[in-house]
C-alpha positions as CSV (number, residue, x, y, z in Angstrom):
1,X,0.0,0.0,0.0
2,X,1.6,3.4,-1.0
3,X,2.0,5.7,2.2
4,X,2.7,9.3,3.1
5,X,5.2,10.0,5.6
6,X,3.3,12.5,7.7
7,X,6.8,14.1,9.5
8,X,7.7,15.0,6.0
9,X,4.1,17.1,5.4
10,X,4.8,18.9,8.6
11,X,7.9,20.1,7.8
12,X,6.7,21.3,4.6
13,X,3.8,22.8,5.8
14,X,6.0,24.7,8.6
15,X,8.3,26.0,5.5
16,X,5.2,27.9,4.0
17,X,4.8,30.0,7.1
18,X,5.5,33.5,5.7
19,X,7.5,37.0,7.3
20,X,4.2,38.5,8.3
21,X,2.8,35.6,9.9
22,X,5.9,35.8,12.1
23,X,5.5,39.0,12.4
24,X,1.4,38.9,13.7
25,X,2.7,35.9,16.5
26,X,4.1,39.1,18.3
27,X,0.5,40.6,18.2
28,X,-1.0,37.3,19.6
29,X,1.8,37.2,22.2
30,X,0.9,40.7,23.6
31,X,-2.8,39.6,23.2
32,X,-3.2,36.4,25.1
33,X,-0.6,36.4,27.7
34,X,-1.7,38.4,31.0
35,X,0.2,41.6,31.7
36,X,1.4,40.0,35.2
37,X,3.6,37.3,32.9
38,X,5.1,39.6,30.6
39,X,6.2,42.1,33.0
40,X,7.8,39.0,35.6
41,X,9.3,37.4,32.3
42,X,11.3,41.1,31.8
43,X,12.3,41.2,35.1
44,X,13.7,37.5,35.1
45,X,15.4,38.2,31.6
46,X,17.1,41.1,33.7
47,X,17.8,39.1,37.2
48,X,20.9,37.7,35.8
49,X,22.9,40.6,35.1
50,X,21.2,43.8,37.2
51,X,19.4,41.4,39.7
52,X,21.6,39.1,40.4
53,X,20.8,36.8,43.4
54,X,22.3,34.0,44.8
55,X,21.2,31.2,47.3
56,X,22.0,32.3,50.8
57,X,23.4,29.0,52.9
58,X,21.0,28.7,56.7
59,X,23.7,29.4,58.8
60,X,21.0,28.5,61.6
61,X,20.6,25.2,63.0
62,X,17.6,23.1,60.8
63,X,15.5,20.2,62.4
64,X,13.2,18.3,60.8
65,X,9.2,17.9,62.4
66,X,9.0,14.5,63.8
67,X,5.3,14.9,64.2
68,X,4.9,15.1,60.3
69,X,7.5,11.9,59.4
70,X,4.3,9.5,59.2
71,X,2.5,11.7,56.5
72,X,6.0,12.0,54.9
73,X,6.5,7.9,54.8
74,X,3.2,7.1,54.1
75,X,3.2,9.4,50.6
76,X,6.5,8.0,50.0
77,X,4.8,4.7,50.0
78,X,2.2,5.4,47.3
79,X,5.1,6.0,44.6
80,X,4.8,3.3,41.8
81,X,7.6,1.7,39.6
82,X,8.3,4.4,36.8
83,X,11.3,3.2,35.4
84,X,12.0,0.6,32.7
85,X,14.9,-0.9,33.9
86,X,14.5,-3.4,37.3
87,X,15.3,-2.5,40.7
88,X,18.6,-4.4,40.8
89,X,19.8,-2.7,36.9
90,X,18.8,0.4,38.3
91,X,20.8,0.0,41.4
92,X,24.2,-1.4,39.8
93,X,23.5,1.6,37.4
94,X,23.5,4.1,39.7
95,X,26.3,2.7,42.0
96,X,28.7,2.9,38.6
97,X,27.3,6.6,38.0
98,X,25.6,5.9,35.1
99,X,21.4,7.5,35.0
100,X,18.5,6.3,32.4
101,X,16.2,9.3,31.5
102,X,13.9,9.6,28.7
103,X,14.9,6.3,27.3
104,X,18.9,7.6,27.2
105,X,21.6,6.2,29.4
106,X,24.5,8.6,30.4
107,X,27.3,7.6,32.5
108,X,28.4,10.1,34.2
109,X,31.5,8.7,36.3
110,X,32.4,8.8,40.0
111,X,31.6,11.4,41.9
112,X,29.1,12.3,39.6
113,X,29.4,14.6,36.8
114,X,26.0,17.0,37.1
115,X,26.5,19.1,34.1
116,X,24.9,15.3,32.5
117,X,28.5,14.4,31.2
118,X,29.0,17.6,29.3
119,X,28.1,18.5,26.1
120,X,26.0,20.2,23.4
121,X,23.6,17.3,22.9
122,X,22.7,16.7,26.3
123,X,18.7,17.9,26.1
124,X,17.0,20.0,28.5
125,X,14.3,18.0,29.7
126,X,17.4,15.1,30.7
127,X,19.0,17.6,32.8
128,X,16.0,18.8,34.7
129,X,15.4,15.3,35.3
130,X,18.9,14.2,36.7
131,X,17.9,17.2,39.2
132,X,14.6,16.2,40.2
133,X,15.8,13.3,41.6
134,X,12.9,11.0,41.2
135,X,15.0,8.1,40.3
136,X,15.9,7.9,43.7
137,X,12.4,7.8,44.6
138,X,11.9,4.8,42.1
139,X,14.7,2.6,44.1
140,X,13.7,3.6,47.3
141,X,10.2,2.6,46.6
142,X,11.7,-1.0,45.7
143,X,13.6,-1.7,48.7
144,X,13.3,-1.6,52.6
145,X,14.8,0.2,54.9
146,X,17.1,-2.2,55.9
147,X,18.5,-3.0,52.8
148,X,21.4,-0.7,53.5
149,X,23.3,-1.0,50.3
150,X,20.3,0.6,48.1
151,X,20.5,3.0,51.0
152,X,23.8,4.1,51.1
153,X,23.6,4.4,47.1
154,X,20.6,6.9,47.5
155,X,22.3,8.9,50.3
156,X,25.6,8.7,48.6
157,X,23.9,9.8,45.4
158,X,22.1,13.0,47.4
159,X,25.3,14.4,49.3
160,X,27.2,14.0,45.5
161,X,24.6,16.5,44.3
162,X,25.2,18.6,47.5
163,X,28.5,18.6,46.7
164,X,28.6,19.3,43.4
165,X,25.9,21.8,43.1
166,X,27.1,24.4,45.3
167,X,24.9,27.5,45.3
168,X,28.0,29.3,43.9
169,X,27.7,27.5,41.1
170,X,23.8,29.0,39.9
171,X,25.7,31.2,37.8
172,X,28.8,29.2,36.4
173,X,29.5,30.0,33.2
174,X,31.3,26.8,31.9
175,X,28.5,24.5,32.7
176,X,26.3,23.2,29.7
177,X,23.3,24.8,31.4
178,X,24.5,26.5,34.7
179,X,21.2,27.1,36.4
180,X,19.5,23.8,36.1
181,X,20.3,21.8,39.1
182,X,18.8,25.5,40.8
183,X,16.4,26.2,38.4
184,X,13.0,26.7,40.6
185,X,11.5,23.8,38.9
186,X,14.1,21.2,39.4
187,X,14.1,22.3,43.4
188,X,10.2,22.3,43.4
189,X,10.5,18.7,42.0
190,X,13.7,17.3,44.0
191,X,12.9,19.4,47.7
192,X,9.4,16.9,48.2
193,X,11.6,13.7,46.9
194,X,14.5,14.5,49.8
195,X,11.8,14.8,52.5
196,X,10.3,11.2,51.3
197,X,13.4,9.4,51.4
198,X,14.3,11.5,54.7
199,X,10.9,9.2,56.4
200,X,11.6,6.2,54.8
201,X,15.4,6.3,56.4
202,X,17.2,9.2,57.4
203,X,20.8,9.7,56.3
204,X,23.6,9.1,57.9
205,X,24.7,10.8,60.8
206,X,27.6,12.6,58.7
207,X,25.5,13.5,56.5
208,X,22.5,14.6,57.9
209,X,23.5,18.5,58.8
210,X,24.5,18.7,55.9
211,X,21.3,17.8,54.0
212,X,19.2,19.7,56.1
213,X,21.2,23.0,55.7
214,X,20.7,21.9,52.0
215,X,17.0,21.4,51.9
216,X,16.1,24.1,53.7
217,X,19.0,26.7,51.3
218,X,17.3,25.2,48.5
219,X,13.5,26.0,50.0
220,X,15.0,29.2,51.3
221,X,15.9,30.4,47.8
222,X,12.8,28.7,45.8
223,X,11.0,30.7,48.2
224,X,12.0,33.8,46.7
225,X,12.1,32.5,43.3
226,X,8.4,31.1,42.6
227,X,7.7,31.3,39.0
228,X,5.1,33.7,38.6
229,X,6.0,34.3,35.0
230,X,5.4,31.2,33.7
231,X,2.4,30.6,36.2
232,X,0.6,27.4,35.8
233,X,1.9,24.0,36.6
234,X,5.6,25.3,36.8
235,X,3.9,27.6,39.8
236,X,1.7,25.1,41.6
237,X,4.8,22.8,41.3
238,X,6.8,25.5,43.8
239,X,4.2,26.5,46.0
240,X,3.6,22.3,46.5
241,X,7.5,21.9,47.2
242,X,7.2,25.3,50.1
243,X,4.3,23.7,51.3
244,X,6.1,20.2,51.9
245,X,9.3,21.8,53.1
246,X,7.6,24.1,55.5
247,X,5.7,20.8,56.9
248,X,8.8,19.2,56.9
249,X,10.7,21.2,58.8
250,X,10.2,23.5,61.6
251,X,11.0,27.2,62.6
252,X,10.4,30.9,61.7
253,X,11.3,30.1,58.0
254,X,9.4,26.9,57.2
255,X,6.5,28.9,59.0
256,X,7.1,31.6,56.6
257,X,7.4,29.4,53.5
258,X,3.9,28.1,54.7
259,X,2.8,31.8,54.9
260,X,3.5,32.0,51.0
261,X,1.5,29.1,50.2
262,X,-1.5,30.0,52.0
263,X,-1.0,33.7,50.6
264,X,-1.1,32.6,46.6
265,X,-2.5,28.6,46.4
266,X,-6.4,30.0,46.9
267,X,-5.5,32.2,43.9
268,X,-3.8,30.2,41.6
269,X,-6.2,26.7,42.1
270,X,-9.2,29.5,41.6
271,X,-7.8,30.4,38.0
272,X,-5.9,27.1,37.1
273,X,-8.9,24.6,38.1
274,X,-11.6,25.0,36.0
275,X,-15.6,24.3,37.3
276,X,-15.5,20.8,35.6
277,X,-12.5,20.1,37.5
278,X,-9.7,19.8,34.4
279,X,-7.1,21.6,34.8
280,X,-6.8,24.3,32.7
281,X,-3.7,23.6,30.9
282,X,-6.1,20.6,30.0
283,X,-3.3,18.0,29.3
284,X,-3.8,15.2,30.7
285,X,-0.8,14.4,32.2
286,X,-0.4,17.7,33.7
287,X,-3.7,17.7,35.5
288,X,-2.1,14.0,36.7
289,X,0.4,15.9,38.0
290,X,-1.1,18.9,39.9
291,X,-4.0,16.2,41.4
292,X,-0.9,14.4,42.8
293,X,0.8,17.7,44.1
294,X,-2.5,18.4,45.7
295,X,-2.9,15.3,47.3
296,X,0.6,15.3,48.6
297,X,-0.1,19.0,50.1
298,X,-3.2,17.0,51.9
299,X,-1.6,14.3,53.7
300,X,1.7,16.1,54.9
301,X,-0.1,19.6,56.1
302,X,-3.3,17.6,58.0
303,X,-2.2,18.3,61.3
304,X,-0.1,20.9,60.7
305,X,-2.5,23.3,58.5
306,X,-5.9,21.8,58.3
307,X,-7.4,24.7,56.9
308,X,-5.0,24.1,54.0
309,X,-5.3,20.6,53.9
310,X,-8.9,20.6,54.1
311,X,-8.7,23.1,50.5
312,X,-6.4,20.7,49.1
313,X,-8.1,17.6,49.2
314,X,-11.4,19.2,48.4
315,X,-10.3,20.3,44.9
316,X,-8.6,17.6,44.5
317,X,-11.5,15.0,45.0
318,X,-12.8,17.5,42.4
319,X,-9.9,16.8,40.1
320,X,-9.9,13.7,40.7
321,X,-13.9,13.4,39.4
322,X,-12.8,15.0,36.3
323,X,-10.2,12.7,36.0
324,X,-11.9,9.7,36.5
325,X,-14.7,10.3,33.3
326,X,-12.1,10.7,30.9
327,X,-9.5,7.5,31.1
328,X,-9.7,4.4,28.9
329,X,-11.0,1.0,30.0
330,X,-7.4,-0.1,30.7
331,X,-7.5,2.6,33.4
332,X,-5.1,5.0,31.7
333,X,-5.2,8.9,30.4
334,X,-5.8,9.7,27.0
335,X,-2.5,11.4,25.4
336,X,-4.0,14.8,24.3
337,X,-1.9,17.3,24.8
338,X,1.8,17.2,26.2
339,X,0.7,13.8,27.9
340,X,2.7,10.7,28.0
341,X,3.2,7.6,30.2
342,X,5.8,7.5,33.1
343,X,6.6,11.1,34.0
344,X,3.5,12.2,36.3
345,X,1.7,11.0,38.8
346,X,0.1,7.3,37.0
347,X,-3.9,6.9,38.0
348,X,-2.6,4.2,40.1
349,X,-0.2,5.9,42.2
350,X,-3.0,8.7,42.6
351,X,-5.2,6.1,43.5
352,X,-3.0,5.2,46.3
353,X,-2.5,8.8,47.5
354,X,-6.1,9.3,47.8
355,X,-6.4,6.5,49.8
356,X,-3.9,7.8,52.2
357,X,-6.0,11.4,52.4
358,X,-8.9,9.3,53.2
359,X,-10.8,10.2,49.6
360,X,-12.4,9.1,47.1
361,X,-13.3,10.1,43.3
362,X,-16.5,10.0,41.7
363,X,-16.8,6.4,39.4
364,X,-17.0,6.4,35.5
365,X,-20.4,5.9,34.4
366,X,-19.9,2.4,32.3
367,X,-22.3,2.9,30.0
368,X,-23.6,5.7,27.3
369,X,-23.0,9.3,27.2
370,X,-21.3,11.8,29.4
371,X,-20.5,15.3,29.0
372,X,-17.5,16.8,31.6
373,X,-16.8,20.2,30.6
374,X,-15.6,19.6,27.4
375,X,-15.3,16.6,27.1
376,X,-17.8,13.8,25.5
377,X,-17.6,10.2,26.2
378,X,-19.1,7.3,24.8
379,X,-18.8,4.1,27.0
380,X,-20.4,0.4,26.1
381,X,-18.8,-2.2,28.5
382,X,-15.2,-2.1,27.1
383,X,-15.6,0.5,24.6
384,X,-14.8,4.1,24.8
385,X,-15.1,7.2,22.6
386,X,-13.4,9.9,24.1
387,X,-14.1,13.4,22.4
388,X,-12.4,16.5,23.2
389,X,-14.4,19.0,22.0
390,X,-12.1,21.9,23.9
391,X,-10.1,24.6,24.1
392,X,-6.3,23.7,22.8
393,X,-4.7,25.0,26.3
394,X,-4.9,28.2,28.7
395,X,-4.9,31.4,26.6
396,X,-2.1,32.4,28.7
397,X,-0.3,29.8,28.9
398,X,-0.2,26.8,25.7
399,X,3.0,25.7,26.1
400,X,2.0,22.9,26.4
401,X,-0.9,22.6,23.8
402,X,-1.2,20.9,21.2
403,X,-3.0,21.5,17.7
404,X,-5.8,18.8,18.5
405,X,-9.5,20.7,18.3
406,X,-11.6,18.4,18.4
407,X,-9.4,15.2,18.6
408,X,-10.8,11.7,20.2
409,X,-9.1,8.8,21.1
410,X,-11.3,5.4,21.4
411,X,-10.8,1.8,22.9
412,X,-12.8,-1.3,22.0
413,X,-12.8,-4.1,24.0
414,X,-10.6,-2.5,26.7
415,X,-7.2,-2.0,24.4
416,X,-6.9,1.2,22.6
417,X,-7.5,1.3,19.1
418,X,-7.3,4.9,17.8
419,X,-4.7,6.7,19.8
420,X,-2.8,10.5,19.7
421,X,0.7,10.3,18.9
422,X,1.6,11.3,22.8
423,X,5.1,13.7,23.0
424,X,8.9,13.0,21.8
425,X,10.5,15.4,23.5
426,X,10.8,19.3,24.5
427,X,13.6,19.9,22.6
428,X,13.3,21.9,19.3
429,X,13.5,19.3,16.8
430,X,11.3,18.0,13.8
431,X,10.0,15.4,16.7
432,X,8.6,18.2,18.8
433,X,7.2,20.0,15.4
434,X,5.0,16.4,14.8
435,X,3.9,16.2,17.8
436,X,2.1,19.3,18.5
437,X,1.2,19.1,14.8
438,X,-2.7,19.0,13.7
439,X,-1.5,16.0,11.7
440,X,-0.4,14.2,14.1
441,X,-4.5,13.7,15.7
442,X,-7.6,12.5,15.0
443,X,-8.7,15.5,13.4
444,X,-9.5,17.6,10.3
445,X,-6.5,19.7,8.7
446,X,-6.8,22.1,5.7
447,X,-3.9,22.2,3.3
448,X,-1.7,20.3,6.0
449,X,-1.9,23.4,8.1
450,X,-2.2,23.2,12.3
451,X,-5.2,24.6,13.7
452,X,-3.2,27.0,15.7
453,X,-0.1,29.1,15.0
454,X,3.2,26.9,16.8
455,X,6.4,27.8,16.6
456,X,9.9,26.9,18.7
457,X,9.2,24.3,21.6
458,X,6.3,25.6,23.4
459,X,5.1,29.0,21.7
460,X,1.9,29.3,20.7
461,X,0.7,32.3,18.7
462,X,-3.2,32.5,16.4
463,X,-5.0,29.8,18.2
464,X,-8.7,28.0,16.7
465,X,-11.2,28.5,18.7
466,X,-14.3,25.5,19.3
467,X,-17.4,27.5,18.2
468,X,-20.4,25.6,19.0
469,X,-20.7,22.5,21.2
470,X,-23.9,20.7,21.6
471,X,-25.3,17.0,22.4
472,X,-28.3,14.8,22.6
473,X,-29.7,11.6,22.1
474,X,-32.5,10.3,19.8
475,X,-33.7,7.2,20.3
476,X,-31.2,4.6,20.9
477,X,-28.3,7.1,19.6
478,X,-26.5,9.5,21.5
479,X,-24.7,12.0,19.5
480,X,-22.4,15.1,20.0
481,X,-21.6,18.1,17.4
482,X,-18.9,20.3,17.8
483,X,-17.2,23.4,15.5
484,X,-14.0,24.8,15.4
485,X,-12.8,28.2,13.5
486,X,-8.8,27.3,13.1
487,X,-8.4,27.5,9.5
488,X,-9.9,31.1,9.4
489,X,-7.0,33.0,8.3
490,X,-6.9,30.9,5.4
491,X,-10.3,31.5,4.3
492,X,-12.1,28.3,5.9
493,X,-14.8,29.8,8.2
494,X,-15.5,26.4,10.5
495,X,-15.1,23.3,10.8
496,X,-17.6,20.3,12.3
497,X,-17.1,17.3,13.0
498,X,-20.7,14.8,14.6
499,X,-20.1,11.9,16.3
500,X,-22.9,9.4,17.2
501,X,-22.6,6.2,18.9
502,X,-24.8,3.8,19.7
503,X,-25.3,0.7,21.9
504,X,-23.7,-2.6,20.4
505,X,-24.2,-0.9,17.1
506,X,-21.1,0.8,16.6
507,X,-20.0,4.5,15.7
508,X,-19.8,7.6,12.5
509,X,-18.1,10.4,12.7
510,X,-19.1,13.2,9.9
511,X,-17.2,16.0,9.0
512,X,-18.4,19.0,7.6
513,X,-17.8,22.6,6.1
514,X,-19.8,25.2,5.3
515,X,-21.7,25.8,2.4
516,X,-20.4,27.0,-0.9
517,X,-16.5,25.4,-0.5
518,X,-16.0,23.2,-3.1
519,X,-15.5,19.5,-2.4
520,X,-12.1,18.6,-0.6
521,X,-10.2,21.3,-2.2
522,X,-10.5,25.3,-0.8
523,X,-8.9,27.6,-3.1
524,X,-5.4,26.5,-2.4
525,X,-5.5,23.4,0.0
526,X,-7.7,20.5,0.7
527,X,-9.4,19.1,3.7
528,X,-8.2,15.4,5.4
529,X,-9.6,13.6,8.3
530,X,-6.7,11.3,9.8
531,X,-7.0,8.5,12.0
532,X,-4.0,6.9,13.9
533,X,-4.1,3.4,14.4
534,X,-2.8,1.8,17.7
535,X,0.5,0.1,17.5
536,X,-0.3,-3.9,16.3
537,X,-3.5,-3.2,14.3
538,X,-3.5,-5.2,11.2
539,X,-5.6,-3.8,8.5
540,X,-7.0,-5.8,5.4
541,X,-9.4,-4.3,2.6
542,X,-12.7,-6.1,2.8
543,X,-14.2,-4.1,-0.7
544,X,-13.4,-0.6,-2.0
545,X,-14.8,1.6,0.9
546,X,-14.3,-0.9,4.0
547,X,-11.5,-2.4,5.6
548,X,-11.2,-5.1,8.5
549,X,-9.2,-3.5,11.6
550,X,-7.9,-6.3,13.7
551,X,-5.7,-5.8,16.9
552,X,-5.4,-9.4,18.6
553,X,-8.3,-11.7,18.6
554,X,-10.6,-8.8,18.4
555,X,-12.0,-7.7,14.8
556,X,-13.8,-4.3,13.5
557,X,-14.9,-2.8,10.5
558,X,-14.2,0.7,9.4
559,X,-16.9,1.8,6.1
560,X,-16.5,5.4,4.2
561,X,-19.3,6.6,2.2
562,X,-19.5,7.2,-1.0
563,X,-17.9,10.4,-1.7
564,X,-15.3,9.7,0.8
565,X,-11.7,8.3,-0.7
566,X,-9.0,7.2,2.0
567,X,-5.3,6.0,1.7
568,X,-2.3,4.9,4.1
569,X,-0.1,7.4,5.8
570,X,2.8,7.0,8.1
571,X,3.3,8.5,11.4
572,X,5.0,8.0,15.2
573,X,3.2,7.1,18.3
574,X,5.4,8.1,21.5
575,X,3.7,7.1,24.7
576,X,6.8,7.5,26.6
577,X,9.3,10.4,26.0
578,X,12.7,9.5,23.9
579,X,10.0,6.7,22.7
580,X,9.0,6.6,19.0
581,X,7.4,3.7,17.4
582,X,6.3,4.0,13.7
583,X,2.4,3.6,13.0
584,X,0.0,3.2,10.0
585,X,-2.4,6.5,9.8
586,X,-5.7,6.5,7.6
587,X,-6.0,9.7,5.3
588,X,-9.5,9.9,4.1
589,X,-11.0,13.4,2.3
590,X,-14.2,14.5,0.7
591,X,-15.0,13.6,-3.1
592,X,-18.2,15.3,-3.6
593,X,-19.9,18.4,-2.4
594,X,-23.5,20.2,-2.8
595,X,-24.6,23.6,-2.2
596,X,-25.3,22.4,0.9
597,X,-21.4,21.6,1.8
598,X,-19.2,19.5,2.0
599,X,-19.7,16.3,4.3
600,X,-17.0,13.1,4.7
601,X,-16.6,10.9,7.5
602,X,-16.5,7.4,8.5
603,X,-18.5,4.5,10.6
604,X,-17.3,2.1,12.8
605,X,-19.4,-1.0,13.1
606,X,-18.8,-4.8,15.0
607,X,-19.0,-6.9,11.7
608,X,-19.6,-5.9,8.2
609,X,-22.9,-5.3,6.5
610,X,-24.8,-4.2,9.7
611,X,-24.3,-0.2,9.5
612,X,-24.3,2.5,6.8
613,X,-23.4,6.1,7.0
614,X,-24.8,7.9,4.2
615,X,-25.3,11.9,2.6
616,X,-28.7,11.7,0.8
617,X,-29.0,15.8,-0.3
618,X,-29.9,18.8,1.3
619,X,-26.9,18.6,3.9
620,X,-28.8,15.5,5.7
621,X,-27.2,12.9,7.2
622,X,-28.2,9.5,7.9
623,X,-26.6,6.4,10.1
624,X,-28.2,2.8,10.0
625,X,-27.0,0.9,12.7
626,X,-28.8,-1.7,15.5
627,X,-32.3,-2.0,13.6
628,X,-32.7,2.3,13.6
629,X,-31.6,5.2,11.9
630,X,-30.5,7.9,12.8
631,X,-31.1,11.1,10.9
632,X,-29.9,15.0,11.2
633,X,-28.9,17.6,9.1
634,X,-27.5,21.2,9.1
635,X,-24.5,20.0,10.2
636,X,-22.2,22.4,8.2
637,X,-23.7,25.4,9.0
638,X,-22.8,27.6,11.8
């Protein structure tokens, strides 16, 4: 079968962007980021050279709360397995100096070497990880605490990083990326994984001084250093680390560092969590991850702050609601977004956590039609159709957004079947350019073009906006619509997509533009629906407009009606970052239009023969399926 390589098409589509339409993402960056960000981002651009500021080392004596141990150890406890490689590999590994992050090992000698080994090609992201520290988190979880060789590795592993990150050193010039190991971020992430391994089994004796001094320099500086510019996860993320540190530890400063989180968390959970409970970068994983923070803030500051623990775990059993309507049958998170597997909190480990706060979330319905915020989901037993018929990101923030309005992914009989091709990497590569690209989702593209203006790793400029959103049932059917305006600028007014489902019966999904474009093409481009086909799925033509989908033992049919013409494309699934896995994509586009407009789509049925999407005039639409029919119409209009 001939196939496209869809990289390729995004690469050429991203060489057609033009001087002007660089020059309007200025315009859109003055327009959708909040004045607050901008001025903060000046001011931090400036901090380096007229601001400079470095950490101060506690000269006082630090002790750590005994009282709050227990909440410590029994978070520590909820952490699950995230790394590839066994406890014992991961062990040897990191008693030879040598660290697996994002699918790359790096050796990086004895005493470690915490520039990553040196080098131009060491990426970002692989830094802030070796900084975070989580790895330690993954081997503790593993062992007991009187296996004292995987001990003495962890605290050998922690006063190397003491040693060799110095606060003298935030400004080094020589270092591959001097302020990493005290960026605010990789302290917000390693201060809450020191405190856990702290409970599980404190260091030893000649070392503990000097770790405490440590945690509380590093909490000391984050403290002045919260990343208000950025906002969002990054800032949740730091107050979460404060709020762990000042529970932690005790004294006028971790009282003060509690001070700050009571003074800005209200605020920011307000803006950041929206009424459905998502969280308004609305990426999956991301929301994973501030649900966890929250829960963590919970359990450690119960006796310490109720009134703070009591906010905590109320939004987060709201989160956790949200959460719990839009995973897969295999218990997972759909990959919309910057979302992958094995770098946030996992639905089990959150699970866990919640347990420990003493809540719970609200259950999945298991059967029909839901609507959470903006979200629509279709379950039947094992089967799952999960719409996102959302924003992209926050206005303010889309870094990590992706050109996916109006993307689904779906499962049938509890493995997923059409998936989102997850993230790469954060680095600024043709991986990162795919990923965020409109064609790499289930969605509609015009001339190859994303939805949204993207440019460098996670800037965002014109975005599409969803422009109607409605749902219902009739008779046996439940169906949602949904409209988006991305393609504007390029003369396409809107774009719809309808998806109806129905009991036992199977699926269509129509797309649809307004009246008077011509079929498929629009002046200069043409409209594509893709459909990315988990990893495994063998597909074999069963007549000229279906094909047989078969992952395993279980067996679909996908029809397109006449007037709808597909073909094979290539592109990359990565459900894990440094994680790409080729996989077969279905290109299908409209052949035929009316006065009416142009409608294309697909259905999705249990064996052959039994359903039938069809166009018959006047911008109806008809599905057969299960004995009925379902019938609407008007669906390209605005």
């Amino acid at each position: 079968m001939p196939t496209t390589d869809l990289e390729m098409l995004v690469q050429q589509a991203k060489g057609l962007v033009g001087s002007w339409d660089k020059l309007a993402r200025v315009g859109n960056v003055l327009r959708y980021y909040r004045a607050e960000q901008l001025v903060r981002r000046g001011v931090g651009m400036l901090r380096p050279s007229v601001f400079a500021r470095r950490p101060q080392r506690i000269l006082e004596k630090v002790t750590v709360r005994e009282e709050a141990l227990g909440a410590f150890r029994g978070i520590a406890e909820t952490r699950v397995w995230r790394c590839l490689a066994t406890a014992e590999e991961q062990r040897d590994d990191l008693a030879r100096g040598c660290i697996t992050l994002l699918g790359e090992k790096r050796s990086l000698g004895s005493p470690i070497d915490w520039a990553g080994g040196g080098g131009s090609d060491l990426a970002r992201l692989w830094g802030f990880q070796l900084h975070y520290q989580e790895y330690l988190s993954d081997l503790a979880a593993s062992v007991s605490a009187e296996d004292s060789d995987a001990w003495r590795i962890i605290w050998e592993t922690v006063g190397s990083w003491i040693t060799g990150n110095p606060s003298e050193d935030l400004t080094k010039s020589d270092a591959v990326h001097p302020s990493d190991a005290w960026h605010p971020y990789c302290v917000s992430r390693r201060l809450p994984i020191w405190a856990q391994l702290y409970a599980l089994c404190p260091p030893p004796q000649e070392l503990e001084a000097e770790f405490l001094t440590s945690f509380a320099t590093q909490a000391e500086w984050l403290s002045g250093s919260l990343e208000f510019d950025l906002g969002g996860n990054h800032l949740l993320e730091n107050l979460r680390a404060l709020a762990l540190a000042g529970c932690f530890l005790e004294g006028p400063r971790a009282e003060s560092w509690l001070y700050l989180v009571e003074r800005h968390l209200p605020a920011e959970l307000a803006r950041q969590v929206l009424p459905s409970g998502e969280h308004f970068e609305r990426s999956p994983m991301y929301h994973c991850q501030v649900l966890g923070n929250l829960l963590q803030v919970g359990i450690a500051a119960r006796a310490i702050r109720p009134q703070l623990s009591g906010s905590c775990l109320a939004i987060a059993a709201k989160m956790g609601g949200f959460l719990e309507q839009v995973l897969h049958p295999d218990g997972e998170i759909p990959l919309f977004g910057d979302s992958c597997f094995g770098e946030a909190f996992s639905v089990e480990e959150l699970d866990r956590l919640a347990a420990v706060a003493g809540i719970a979330f609200s259950p999945k319905q298991l059967n029909g039609a839901t609507v959470t915020g903006n979200y629509w989901v279709w379950r039947d037993g094992e089967d799952a159709l999960i719409f996102d018929a959302g924003p992209v990101g926050a206005d303010c923030l889309p870094a990590h957004a992706h050109c996916d309005l109006l993307g689904f992914e779906a499962s049938v009989g509890g493995q997923r079947w059409f998936v989102d091709s997850g993230v790469y990497d954060y680095s600024e590569s043709s991986m990162r350019d795919y990923c965020r690209s409109s064609l790499a989702h289930n969605v509609v593209t015009f001339n190859n073009q994303n939805c949204c203006d993207i440019w460098s790793r996670f800037r965002m400029g014109r975005r599409g906006r969803v422009t109607r959103f409605e749902h219902g049932k009739q008779g046996s059917f439940a169906w949602c619509l949904a409209g988006h305006d991305g393609y504007r600028s390029l003369g396409l007014p809107q774009i719809n997509r309808l998806l109806v489902a129905q009991p036992e019966g199977g699926w269509a999904c129509v797309e649809s533009a307004p009246p008077g474009q011509s079929a498929g093409t629009l002046e200069s481009g043409e409209l594509v629906g893709r459909l990315h086909l988990a990893l495994g799925m063998r597909v074999e033509s069963r007549g000229p407009q279906q094909l047989e989908l078969r992952l395993h033992d279980t067996v679909r049919w996908l029809g397109f009606p006449l007037g709808t013409e597909f073909e094979f494309a290539e592109g990359w699934y990565c459900d894990r970052f440094g994680k790409r896995t080729r996989t077969q994509v279905i290109s299908y586009w409209p052949t035929t239009s009316s006065a009416d407009g142009t409608l294309f789509g697909w259905w999705f049925e249990p064996k052959g023969g039994e359903s039938e999407l069809s166009f018959p005039g006047e911008g109806g639409v008809q599905f057969a399926a299960g004995g009925e029919v379902f019938e609407g119409g008007g669906w390209g209009e605005k």
